[in-house]
C-alpha positions as CSV (number, residue, x, y, z in Angstrom):
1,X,-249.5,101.8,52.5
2,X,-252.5,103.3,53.9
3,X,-253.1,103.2,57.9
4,X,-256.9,103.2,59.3
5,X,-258.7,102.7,62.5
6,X,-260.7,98.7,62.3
7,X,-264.3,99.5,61.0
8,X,-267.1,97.0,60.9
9,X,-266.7,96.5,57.1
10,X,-263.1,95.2,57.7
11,X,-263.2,92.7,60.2
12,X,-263.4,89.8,58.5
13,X,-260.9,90.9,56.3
14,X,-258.5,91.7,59.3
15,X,-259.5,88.6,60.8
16,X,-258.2,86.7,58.0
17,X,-255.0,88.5,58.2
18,X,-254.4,88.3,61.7
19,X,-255.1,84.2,61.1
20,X,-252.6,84.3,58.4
21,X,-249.6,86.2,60.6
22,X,-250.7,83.9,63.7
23,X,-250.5,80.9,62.1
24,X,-247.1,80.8,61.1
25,X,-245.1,82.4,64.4
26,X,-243.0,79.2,65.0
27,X,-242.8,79.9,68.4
28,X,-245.8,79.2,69.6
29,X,-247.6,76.0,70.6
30,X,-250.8,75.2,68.4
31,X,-252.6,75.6,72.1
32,X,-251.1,79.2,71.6
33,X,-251.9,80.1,68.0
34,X,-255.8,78.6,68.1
35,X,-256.5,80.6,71.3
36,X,-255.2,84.0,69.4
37,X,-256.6,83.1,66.0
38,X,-260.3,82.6,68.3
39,X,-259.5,85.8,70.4
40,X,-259.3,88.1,67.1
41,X,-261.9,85.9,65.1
42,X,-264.6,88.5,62.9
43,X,-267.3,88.3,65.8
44,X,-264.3,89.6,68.2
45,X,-263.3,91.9,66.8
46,X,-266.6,94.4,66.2
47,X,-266.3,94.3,69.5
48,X,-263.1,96.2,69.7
49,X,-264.6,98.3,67.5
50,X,-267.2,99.8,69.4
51,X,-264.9,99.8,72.5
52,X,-263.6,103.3,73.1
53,X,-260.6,102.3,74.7
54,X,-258.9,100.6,72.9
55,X,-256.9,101.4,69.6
56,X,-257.1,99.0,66.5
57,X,-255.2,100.2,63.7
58,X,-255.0,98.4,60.2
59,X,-252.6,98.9,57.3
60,X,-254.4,98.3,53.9
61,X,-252.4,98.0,50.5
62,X,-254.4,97.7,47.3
63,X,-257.6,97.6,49.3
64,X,-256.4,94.5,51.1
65,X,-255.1,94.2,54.9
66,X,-252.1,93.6,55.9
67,X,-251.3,94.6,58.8
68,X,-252.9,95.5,62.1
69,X,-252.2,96.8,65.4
70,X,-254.7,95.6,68.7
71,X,-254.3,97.8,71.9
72,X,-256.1,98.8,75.0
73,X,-256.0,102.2,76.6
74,X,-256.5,102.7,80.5
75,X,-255.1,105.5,82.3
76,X,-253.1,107.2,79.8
77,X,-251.1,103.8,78.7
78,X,-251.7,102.2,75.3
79,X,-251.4,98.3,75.9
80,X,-250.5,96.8,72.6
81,X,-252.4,93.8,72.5
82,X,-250.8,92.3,69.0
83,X,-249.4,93.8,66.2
84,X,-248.8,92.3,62.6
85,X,-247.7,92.0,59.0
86,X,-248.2,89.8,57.1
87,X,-245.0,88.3,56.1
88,X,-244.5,89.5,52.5
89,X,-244.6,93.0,54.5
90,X,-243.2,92.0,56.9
91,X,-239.4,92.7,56.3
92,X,-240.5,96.0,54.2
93,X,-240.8,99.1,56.2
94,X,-244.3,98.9,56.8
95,X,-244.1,97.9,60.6
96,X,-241.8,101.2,61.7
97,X,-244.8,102.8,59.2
98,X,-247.8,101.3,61.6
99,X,-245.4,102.0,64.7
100,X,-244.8,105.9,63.8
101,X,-248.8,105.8,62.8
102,X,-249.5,104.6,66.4
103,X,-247.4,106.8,68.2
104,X,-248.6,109.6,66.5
105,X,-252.4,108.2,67.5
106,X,-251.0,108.1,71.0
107,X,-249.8,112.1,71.1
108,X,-252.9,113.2,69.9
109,X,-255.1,110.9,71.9
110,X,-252.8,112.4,75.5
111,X,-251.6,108.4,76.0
112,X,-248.4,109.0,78.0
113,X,-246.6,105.7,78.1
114,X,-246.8,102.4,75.7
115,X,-246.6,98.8,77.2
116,X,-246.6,95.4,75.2
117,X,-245.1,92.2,75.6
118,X,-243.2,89.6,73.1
119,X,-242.3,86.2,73.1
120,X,-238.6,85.7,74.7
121,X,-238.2,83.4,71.5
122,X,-239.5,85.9,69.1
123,X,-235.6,87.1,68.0
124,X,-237.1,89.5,65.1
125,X,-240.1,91.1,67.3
126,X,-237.5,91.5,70.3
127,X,-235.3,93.6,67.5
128,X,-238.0,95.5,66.2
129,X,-238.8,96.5,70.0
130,X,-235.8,98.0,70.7
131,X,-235.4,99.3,67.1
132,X,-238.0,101.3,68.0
133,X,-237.0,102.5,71.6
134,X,-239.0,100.4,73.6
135,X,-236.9,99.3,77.1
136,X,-237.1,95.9,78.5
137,X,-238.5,96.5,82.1
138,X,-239.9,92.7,82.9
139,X,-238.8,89.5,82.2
140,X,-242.3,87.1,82.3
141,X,-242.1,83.2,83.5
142,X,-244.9,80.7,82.4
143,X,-246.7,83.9,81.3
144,X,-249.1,83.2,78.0
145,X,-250.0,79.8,77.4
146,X,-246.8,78.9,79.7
147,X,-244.3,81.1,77.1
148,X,-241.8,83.2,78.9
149,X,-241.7,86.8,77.7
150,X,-240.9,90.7,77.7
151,X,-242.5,93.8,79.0
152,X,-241.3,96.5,77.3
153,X,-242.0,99.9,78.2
154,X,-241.3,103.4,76.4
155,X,-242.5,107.2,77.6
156,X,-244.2,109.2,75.1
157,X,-243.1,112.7,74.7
C-alpha cells in the first residue's frame, strides 16, 4: 500500500472510489450519500488540490485507489473531512496505515490537534476512532443531513 497526496491526474480516479465507499454506508439516507458523492465529484476535488490548507491523502494499491483521506487545516487543527477504504480494504490494516500516514503529515506539517466527526450509527467507524485514540468530546443532534453524530478530538504530540 502506497500513501500519496491527491494530484490532478488522480481525481477522477479517487472520485470513483470515494463514490464506491459512499454508496454503500448503510447508514445514510440517499439525501446523505448523493450530496457526499457530489461534494467529492472529479471537478471538486482539483479544487482541494490546489487548496493549501487542506490535506488530501490517497492510498494506491496496484496503481489503483483505494483509499483516501479529505481534511482541512485552520489554526493548527487538521479537520478530517472523510476518510475511506474501500471495502475489500477495508477490514485489512490499511486504514490504521492511512491514519499513522496522516498523523505523521500532521507532525511535520506543526498541526497540533485532529477533529472529525462520525455517524452515531457508524458502530465500525466509532471503533476505529477510539482504536486509534481519538476521545469523544461532542455528541451532535440533527447535525448532517439530520444524522446525529460524534466529535472526536485527539492532541498531537
Amino acid at each position: 500500500m502506497q500513501f500519496q497526496p491527491l494530484h490532478y491526474n488522480q481525481t477522477e480516479a479517487t472520485a470513483k472510489c470515494v463514490e464506491e465507499v459512499i454508496s454503500k454506508l448503510p447508514f445514510y439516507s440517499i439525501e446523505a450519500r448523493n450530496g457526499e458523492i457530489h461534494k467529492f465529484n472529479k471537478e471538486n476535488l482539483w479544487t482541494f488540490v490546489k487548496d493549501k490548507d487542506r490535506c488530501n491523502i490517497i492510498a494506491i494499491e496496484n496503481t489503483e485507489v483505494v483509499g483516501f483521506l479529505f481534511g482541512v487545516v485552520d489554526a493548527h487543527v487538521l479537520f478530517i473531512i472523510w476518510i475511506g477504504m474501500t471495502e475489500e480494504h477495508r477490514r485489512s490494516a490499511h486504514m490504521t496505515e492511512l491514519w499513522k500516514h496522516m498523523e505523521e503529515w500532521c507532525r511535520h506539517n506543526n498541526i497540533h490537534r485532529i477533529w472529525c466527526d462520525t455517524n452515531q450509527l457508524n458502530i465500525p467507524s466509532i471503533k476505529f476512532m477510539e482504536k486509534m485514540g481519538m476521545q469523544k468530546c461532542a455528541d451532535l443532534k440533527n447535525f448532517w443531513y439530520n444524522h446525529d453524530y460524534f466529535l472526536w478530538e485527539k492532541a498531537i504530540v
